[in-house]
N, CA and C atoms as an extended XYZ file, in Angstrom:
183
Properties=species:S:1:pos:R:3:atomname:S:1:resname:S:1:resid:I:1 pbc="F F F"
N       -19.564      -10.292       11.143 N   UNK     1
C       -19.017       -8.956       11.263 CA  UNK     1
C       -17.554       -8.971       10.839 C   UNK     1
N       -17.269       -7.668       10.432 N   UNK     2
C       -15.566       -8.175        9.866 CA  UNK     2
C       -15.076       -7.026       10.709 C   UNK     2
N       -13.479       -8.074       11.147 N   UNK     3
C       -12.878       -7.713       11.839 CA  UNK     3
C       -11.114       -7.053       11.661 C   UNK     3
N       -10.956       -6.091       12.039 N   UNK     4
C       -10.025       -5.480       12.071 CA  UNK     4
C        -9.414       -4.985       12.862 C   UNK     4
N        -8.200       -4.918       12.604 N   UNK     5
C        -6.508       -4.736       13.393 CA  UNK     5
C        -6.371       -3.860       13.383 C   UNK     5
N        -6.205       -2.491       14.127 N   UNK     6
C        -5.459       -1.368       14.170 CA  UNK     6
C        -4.376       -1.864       14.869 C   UNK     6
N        -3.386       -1.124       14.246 N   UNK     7
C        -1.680       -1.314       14.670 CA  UNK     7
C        -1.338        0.576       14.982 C   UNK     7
N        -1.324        0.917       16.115 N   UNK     8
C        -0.452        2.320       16.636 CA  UNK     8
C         1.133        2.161       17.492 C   UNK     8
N         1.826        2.007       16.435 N   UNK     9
C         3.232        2.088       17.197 CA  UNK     9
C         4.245        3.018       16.906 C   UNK     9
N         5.565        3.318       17.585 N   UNK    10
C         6.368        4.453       18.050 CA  UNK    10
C         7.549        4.005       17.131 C   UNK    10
N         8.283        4.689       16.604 N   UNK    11
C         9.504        4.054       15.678 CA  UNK    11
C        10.408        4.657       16.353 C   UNK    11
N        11.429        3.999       16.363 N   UNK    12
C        13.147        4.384       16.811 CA  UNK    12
C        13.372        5.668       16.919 C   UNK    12
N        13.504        6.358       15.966 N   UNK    13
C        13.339        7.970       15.308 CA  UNK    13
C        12.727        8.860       15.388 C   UNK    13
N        11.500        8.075       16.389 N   UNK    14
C         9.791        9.395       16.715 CA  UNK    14
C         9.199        8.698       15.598 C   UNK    14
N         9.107        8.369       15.036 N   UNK    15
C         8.313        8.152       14.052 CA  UNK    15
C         6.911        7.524       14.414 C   UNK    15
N         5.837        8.276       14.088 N   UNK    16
C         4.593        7.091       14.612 CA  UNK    16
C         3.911        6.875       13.553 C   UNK    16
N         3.558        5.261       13.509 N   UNK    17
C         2.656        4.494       12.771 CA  UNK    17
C         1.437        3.958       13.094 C   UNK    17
N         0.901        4.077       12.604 N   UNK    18
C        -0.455        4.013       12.524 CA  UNK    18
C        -1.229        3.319       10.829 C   UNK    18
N        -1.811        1.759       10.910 N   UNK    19
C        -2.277        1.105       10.056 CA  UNK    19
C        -3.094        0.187       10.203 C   UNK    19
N        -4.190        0.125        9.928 N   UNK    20
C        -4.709       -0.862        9.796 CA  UNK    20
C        -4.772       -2.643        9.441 C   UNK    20
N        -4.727       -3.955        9.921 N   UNK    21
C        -4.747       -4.884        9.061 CA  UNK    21
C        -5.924       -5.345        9.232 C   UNK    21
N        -6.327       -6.421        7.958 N   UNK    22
C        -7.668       -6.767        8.050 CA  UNK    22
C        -7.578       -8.362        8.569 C   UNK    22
N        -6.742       -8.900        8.862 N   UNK    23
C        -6.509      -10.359        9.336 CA  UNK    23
C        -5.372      -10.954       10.210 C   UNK    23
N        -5.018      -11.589       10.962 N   UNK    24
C        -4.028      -11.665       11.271 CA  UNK    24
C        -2.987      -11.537       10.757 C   UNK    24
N        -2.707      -13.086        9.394 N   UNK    25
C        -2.075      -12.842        8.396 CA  UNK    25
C        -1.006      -11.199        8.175 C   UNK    25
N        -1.833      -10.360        7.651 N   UNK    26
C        -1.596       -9.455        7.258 CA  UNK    26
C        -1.276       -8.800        8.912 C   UNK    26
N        -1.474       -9.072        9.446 N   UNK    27
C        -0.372       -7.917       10.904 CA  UNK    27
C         0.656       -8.757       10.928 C   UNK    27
N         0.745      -10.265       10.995 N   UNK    28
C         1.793      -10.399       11.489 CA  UNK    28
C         3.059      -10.158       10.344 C   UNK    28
N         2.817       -9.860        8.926 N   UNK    29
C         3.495       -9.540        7.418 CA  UNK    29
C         3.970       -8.087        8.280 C   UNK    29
N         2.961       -7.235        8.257 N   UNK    30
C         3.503       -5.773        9.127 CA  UNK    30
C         4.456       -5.845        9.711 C   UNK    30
N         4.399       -6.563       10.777 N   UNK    31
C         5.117       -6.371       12.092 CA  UNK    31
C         6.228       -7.262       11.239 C   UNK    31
N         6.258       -8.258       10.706 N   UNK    32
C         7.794       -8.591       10.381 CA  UNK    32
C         9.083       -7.748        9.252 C   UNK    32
N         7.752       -6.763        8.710 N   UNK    33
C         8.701       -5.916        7.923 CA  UNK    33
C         9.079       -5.060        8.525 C   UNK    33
N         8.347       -4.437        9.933 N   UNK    34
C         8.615       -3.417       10.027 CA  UNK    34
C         9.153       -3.496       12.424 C   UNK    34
N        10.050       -5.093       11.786 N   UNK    35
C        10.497       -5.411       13.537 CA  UNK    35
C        11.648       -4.318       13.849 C   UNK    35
N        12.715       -4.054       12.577 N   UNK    36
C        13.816       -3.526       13.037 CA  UNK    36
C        13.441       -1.851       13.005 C   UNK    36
N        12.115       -1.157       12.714 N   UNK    37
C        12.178        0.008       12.856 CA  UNK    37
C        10.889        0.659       14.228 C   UNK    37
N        10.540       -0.346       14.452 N   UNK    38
C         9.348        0.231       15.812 CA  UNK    38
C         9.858       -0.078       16.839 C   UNK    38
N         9.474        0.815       18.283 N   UNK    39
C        10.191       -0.400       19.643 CA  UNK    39
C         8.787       -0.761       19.842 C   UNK    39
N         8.901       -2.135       20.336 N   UNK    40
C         7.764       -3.250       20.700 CA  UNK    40
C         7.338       -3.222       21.980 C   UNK    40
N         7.952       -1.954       22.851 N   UNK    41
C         7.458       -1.713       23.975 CA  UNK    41
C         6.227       -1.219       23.884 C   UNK    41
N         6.421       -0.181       22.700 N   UNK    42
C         5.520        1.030       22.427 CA  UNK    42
C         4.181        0.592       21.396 C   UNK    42
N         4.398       -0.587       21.148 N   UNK    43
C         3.075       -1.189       20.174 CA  UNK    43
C         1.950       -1.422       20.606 C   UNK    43
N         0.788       -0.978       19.815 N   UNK    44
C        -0.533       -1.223       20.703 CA  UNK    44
C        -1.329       -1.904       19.458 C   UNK    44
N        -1.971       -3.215       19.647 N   UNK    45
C        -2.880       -3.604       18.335 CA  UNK    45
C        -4.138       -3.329       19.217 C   UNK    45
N        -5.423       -2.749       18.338 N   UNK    46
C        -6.643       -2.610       18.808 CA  UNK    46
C        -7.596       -3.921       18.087 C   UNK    46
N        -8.250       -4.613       18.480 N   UNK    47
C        -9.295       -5.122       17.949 CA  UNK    47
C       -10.783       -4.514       17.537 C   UNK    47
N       -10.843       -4.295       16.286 N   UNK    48
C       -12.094       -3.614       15.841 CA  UNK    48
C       -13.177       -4.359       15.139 C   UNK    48
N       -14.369       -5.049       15.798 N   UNK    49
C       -14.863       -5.330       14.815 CA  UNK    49
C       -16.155       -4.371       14.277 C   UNK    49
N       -16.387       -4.396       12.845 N   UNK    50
C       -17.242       -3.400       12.579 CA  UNK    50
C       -18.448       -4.209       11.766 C   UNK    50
N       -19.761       -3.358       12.163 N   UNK    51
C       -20.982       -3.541       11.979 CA  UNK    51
C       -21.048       -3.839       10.400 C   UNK    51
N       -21.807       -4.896       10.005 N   UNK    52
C       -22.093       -4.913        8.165 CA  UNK    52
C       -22.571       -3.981        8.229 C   UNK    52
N       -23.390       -3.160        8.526 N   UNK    53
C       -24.319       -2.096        8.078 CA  UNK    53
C       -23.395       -0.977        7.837 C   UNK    53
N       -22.408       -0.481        8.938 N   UNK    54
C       -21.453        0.629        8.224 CA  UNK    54
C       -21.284        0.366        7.288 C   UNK    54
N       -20.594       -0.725        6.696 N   UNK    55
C       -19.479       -1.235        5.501 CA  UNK    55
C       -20.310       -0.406        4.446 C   UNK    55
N       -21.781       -0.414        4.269 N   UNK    56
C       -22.861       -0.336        3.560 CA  UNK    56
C       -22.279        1.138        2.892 C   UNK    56
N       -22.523        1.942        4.585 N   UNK    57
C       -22.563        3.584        4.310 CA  UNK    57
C       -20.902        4.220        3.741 C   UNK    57
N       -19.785        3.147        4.153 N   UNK    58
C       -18.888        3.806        4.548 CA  UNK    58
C       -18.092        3.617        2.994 C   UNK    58
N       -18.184        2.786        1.777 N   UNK    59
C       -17.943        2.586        0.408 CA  UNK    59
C       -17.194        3.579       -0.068 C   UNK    59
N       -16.335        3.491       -1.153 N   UNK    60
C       -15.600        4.252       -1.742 CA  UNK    60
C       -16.260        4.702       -3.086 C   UNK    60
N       -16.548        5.605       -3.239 N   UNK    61
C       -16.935        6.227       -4.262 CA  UNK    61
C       -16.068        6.778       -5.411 C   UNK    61
């Protein structure tokens, strides 16, 4: 099953982010570009893993 990172966090400014990563790797690249503009109080990573069979339906056309 493949697994994915939702990242929902609060920026300095109000700003809210909201992104997906598909590996660790790639969150922890996120979070280091983006340490000096979120507060890390306010960070939430979700663990998602999703069914092969969506992947099937869910394709970009």
């Amino acid at each position: 099953m493949e697994k994915t990172n939702v990242v929902n966090a609060v920026g300095k400014g109000e700003e809210t982010y909201l992104t997906t990563c598909q590996n660790k790797q790639e969150l922890e690249k996120w979070l280091a570009e983006h340490k000096d503009e979120i507060i890390i109080d306010e960070l939430k990573v979700i663990d998602k893993v999703r069914n092969p069979l969506l992947k099937i339906f869910s394709r970009n056309k």
